[in-house]
SESE-112671 format. One record per residue (C-alpha): y, z, x; residue number from 1. Coordinates in steps of 0.25 Angstrom, whole numbers, plus 2048, in hexadecimal, padded with zeros to 3 digits. Example, Ala and Ser with C-alpha at 12.3 -4.5 7.8 and 13.67 -1.06 7.14 Angstrom:
SESE-112671
+-----+-----+-----+-------+
!  c2 !  c3 !  c1 ! fivex !
+-----+-----+-----+-------+
! 7EE ! 81F ! 831 !     1 !
! 7FC ! 81D ! 837 !     2 !
+-----+-----+-----+-------+
//
This chain:
SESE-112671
+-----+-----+-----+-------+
!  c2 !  c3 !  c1 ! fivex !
+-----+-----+-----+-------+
! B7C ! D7E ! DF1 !     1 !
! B88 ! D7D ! DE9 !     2 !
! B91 ! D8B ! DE6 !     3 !
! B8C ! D94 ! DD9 !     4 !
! B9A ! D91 ! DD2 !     5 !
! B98 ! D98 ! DC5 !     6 !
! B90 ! DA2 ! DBE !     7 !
! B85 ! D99 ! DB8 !     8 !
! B7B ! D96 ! DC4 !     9 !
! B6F ! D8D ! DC0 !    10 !
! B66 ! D95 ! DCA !    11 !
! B65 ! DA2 ! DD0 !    12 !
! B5D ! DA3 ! DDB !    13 !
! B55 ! DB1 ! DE0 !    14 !
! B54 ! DB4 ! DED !    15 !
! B4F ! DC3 ! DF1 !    16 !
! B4F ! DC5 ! E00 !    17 !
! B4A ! DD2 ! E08 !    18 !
! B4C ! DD1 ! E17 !    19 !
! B4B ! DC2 ! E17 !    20 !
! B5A ! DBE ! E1B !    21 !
! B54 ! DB0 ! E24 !    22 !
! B4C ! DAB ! E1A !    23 !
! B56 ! DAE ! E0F !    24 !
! B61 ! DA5 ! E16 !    25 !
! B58 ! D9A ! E14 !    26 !
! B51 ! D9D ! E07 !    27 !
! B63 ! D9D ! E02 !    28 !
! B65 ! D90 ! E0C !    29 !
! B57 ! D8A ! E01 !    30 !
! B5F ! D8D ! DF6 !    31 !
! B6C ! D87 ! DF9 !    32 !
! B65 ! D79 ! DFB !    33 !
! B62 ! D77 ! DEF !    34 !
! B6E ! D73 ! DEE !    35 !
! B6F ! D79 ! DDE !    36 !
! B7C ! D7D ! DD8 !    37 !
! B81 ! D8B ! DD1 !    38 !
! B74 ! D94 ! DD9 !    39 !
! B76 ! DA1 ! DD9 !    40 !
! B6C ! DA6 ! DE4 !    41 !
! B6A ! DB6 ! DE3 !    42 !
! B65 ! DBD ! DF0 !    43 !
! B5E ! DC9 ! DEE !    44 !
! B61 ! DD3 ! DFA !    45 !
! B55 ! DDD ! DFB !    46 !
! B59 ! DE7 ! E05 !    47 !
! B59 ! DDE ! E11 !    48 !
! B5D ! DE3 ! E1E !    49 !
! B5D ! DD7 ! E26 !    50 !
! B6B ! DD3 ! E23 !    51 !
! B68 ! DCC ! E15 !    52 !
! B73 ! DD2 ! E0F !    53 !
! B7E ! DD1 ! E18 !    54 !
! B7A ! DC0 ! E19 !    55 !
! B7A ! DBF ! E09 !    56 !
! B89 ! DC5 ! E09 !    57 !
! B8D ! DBA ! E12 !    58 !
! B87 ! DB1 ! E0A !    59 !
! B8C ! DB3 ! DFE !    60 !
! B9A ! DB1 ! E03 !    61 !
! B97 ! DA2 ! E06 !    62 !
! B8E ! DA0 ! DFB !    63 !
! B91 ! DA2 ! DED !    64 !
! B85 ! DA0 ! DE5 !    65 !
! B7D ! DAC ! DEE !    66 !
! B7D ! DB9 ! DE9 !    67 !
! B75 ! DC5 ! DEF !    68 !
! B70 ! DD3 ! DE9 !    69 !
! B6F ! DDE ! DF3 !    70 !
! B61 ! DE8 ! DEF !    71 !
! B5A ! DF1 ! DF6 !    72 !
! B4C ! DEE ! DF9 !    73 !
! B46 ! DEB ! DEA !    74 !
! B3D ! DE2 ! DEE !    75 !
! B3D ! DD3 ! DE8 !    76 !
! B3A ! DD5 ! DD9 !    77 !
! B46 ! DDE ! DD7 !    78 !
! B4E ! DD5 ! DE0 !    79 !
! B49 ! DC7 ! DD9 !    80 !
! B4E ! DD0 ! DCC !    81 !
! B5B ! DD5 ! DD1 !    82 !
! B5E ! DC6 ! DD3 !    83 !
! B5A ! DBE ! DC5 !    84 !
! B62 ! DCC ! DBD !    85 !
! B6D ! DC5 ! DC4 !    86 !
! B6C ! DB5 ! DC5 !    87 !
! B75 ! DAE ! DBD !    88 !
! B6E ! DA3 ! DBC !    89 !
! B63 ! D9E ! DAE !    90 !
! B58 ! D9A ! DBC !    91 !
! B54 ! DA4 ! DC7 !    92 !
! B4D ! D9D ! DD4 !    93 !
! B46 ! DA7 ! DDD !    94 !
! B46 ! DA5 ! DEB !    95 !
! B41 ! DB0 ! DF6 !    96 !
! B4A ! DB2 ! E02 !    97 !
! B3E ! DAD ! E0E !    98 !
! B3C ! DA0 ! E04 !    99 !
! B42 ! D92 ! E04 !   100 !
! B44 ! D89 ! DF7 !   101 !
! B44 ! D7A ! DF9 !   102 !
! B4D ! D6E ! DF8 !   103 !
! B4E ! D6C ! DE9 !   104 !
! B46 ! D76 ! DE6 !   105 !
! B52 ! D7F ! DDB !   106 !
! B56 ! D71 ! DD8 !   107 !
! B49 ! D6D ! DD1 !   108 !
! B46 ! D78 ! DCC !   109 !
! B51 ! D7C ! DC5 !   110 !
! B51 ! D6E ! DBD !   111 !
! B44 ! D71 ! DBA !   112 !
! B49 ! D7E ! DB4 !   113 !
! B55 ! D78 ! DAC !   114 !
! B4B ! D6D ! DA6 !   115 !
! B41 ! D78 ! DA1 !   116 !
! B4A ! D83 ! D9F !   117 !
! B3F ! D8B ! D95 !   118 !
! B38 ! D8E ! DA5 !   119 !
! B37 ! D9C ! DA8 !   120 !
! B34 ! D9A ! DB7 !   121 !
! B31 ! D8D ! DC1 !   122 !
! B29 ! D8E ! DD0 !   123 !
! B26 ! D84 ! DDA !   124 !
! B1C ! D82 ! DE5 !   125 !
! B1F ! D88 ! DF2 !   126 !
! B1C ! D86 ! E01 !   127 !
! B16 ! D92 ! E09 !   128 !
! B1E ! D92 ! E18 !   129 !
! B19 ! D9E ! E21 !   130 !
! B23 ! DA5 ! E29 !   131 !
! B23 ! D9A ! E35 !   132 !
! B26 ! D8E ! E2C !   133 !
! B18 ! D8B ! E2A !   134 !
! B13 ! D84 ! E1C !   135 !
! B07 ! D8B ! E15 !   136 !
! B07 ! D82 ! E09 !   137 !
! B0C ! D83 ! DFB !   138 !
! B0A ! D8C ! DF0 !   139 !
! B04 ! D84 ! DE7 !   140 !
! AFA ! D7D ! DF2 !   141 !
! AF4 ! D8C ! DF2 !   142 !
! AF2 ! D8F ! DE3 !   143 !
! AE5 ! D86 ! DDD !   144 !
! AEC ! D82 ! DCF !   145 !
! AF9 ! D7F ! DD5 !   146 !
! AF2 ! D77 ! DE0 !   147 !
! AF2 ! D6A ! DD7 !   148 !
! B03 ! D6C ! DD3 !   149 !
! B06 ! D67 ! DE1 !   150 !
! AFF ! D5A ! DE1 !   151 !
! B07 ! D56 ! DD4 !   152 !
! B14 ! D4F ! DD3 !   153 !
! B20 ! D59 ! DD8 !   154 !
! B27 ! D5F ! DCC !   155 !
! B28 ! D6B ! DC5 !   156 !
! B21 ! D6D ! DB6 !   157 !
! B20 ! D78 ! DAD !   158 !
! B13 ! D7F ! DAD !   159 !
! B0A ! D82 ! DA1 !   160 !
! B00 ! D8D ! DA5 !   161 !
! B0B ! D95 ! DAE !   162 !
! B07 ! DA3 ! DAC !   163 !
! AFA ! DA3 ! DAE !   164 !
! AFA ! D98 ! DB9 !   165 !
! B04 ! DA4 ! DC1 !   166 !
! AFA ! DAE ! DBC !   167 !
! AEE ! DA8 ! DC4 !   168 !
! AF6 ! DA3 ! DD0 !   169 !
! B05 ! DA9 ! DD4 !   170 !
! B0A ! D9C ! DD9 !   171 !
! B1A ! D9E ! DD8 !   172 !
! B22 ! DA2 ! DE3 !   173 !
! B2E ! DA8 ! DE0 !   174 !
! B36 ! DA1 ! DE8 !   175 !
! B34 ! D94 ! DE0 !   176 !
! B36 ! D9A ! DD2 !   177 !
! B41 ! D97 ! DC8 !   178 !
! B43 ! DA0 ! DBC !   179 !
! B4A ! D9F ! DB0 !   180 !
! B53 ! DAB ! DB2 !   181 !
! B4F ! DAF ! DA3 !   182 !
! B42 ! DAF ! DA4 !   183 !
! B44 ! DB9 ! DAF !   184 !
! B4C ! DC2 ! DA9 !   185 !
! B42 ! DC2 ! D9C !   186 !
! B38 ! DC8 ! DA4 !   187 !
! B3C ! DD0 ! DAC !   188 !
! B3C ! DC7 ! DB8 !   189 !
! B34 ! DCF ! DC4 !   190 !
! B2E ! DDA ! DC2 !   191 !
! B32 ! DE6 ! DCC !   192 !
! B26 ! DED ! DC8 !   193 !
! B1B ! DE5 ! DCC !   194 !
! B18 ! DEB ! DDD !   195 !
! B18 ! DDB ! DE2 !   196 !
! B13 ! DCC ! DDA !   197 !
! B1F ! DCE ! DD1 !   198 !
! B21 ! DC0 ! DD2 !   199 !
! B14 ! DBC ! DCE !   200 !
! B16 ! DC5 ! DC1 !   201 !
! B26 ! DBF ! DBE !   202 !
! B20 ! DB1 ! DBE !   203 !
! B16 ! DB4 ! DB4 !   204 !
! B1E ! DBA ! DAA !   205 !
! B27 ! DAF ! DAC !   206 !
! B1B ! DA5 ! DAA !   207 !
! B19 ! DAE ! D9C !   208 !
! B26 ! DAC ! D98 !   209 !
! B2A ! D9E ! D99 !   210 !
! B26 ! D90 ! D9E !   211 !
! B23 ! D8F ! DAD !   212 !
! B27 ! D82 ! DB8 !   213 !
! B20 ! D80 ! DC4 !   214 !
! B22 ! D76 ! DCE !   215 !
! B19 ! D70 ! DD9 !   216 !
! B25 ! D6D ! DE3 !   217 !
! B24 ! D74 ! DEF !   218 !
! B33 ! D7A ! DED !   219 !
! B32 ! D87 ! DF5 !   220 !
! B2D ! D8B ! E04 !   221 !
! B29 ! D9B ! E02 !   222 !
! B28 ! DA3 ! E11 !   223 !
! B1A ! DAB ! E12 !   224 !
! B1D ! DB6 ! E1B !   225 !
! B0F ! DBA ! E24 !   226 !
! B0A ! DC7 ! E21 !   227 !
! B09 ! DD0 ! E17 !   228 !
! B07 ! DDD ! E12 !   229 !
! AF9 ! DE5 ! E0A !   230 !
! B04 ! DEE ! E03 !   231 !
! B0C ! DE2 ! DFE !   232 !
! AFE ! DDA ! DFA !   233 !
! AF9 ! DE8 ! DF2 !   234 !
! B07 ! DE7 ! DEB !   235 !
! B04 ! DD8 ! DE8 !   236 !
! AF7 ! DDA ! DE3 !   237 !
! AFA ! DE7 ! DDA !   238 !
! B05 ! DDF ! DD4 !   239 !
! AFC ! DD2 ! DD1 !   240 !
! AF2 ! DDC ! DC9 !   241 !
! AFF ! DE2 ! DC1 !   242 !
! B02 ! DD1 ! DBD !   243 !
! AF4 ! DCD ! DBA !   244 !
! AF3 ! DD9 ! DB1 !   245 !
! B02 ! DD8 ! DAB !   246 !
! B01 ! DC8 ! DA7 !   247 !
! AF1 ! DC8 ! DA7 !   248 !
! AF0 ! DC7 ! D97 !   249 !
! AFA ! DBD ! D94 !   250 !
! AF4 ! DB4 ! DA0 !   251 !
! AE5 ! DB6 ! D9A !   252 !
! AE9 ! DAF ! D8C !   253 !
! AEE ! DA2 ! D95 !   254 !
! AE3 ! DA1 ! D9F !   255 !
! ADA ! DAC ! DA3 !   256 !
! AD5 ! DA2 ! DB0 !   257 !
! AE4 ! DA6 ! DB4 !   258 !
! ADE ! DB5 ! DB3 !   259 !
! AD3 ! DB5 ! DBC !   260 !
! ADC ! DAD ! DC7 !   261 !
! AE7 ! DB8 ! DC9 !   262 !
! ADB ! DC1 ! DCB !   263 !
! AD6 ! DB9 ! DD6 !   264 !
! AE5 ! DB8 ! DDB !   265 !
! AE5 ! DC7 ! DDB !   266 !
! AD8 ! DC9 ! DE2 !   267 !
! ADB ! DBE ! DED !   268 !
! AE7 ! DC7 ! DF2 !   269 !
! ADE ! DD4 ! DF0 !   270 !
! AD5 ! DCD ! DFA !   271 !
! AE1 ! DCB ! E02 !   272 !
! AE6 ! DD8 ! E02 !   273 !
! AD7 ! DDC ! E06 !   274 !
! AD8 ! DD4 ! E11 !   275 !
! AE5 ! DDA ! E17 !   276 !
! ADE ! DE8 ! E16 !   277 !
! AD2 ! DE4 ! E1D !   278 !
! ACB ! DE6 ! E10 !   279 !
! AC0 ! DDA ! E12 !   280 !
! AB7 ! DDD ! E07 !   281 !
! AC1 ! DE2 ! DFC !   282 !
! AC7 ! DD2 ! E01 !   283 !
! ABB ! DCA ! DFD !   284 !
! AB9 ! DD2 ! DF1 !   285 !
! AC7 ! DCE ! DEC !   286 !
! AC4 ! DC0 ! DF0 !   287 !
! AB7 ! DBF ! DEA !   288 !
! ABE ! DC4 ! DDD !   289 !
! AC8 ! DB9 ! DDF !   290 !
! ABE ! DAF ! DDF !   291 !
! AB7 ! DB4 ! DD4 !   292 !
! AC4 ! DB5 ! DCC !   293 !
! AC8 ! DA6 ! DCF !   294 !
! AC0 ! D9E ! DD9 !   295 !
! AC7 ! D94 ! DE2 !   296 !
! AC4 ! D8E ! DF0 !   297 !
! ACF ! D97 ! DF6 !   298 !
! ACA ! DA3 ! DF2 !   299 !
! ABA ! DA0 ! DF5 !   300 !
! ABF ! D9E ! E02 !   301 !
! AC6 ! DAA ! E04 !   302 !
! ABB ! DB1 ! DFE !   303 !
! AB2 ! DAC ! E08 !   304 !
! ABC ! DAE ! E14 !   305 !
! ABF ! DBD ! E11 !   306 !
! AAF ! DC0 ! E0E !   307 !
! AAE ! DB8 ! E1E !   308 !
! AB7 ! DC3 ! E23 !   309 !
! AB0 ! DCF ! E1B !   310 !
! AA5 ! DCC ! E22 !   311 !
! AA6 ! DCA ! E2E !   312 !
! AAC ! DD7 ! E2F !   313 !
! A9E ! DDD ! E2C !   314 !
+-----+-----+-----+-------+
//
């Protein structure tokens, strides 16, 4: 990557980092390969103590376009927020600090941006790599009506029915999205209110405001860290009611369908959350109301797999 020579980058990519200082080396080493001039790449420090901090100052002595922000322990919606009031640059790019972008990954994208430049925000499939290096598959591969995208020709496209297709299903992943920076500030970017899903509810109401791209190229390798916590899935799910009840009525008048699939969205991570607890029949509740609500091969299996476990506990 070239040296930021002047005020004006093209890009500013986000990075906010919490105790994560191997995988941010190479999530930085990702960015400097795609090789784009004038990036200025802001590092989000939240309160690590795993020497972050200390590594980032040497950094920046050899690398100009790097900048970092020092907070103390904000949590990622303030720190995402902290960096775009400060980006320089008309684009924003998020990256998280245990990701990885691929070759040409900024590169394409950022064409795509400068040839639709009305675009409120861009994503990209993305690969799911467990914590050994392991593939678990696409994104896209697991959402049923963005199955068919990976079969077609590699490219990215604007998306007509944007909002209400991210309403039914949350497909993006933040570390593949590109944002106009105005657009950002326009609406408030994330909100630091919502307990958790405050990605979810940024892409919506940039989905509201402006014209969407998407693009069926694998551009992105996200790290899925085993184990997980009931107080951080209760967090998640209150915040997915908060987002279906705030955009609900503007969604309805595009595509009620889009309606009764974020309800079974929300019911599926009940069931999961019940099933963390031990709760087994509070679980097949929730996944025969997912069922109801939106009925697909997955979730009739998973039905059929949780009511298997409730009973042979009696």
């Amino acid at each position: 990557m070239s040296k930021l020579t002047n005020s004006h980058p093209v890009c500013s990519v986000v990075i906010p980092t919490y105790n994560c200082l191997s995988y941010l080396k190479q999530a930085l080493q990702s960015v400097k390969q795609q090789n784009i001039d004038e990036l200025e790449v802001i590092v989000v420090d939240d309160n690590s103590n795993d020497g972050t901090w200390q590594w980032l100052q040497e950094q920046q002595q050899q690398t100009p376009y790097l900048r970092s922000i020092k907070l103390k322990g904000k949590g990622p919606a303030v720190a995402r927020n902290t960096a775009i009031k400060q980006a320089k640059a008309p684009l924003i790019a998020f990256l998280d600090a245990d990701d990885l972008w691929l070759s040409g990954k900024l590169q394409r994208q950022l064409a795509f941006h400068q040839a639709n430049p009305e675009l409120s925000f861009s994503f990209t499939d993305y690969r799911h790599v467990g914590e050994n290096g392991d593939d678990r598959g696409t994104c896209f591969e697991f959402w049923p009506s963005y199955r068919p995208l990976i079969q077609q020709e590699k490219c990215y496209q604007i998306k007509a029915d944007a909002s209400a297709s991210l309403f039914a299903e949350n497909v993006v992943g933040t570390s593949t999205v590109m944002a106009s920076r105005a657009a950002l500030q326009k609406c408030f970017a994330f909100d630091e209110q919502l307990p958790s899903a405050e990605d979810w509810d940024l892409w919506l109401k940039l989905a509201l405001l402006g014209p969407v791209g998407i693009s069926n190229l694998c551009d992105c390798q996200y790290l899925m860290r085993d184990g997980s916590e009931s107080s951080k899935s209760q967090l998640r799910i209150k915040a997915m009611h908060i987002i279906y009840q705030r955009y609900a009525q503007s969604i309805k008048q595009q595509s009620p369908k889009a309606l009764t699939q974020a309800k079974a969205r929300i019911a599926t991570a009940e069931a999961g959350l019940c099933n963390e607890k031990s709760m087994r029949l509070s679980a097949v509740f929730s996944r025969v109301q997912a069922l109801y609500y939106s009925p697909n091969r997955r979730r009739f299996i998973e039905t059929l797999a949780d009511t298997r476990n409730l009973l042979m506990l009696r």
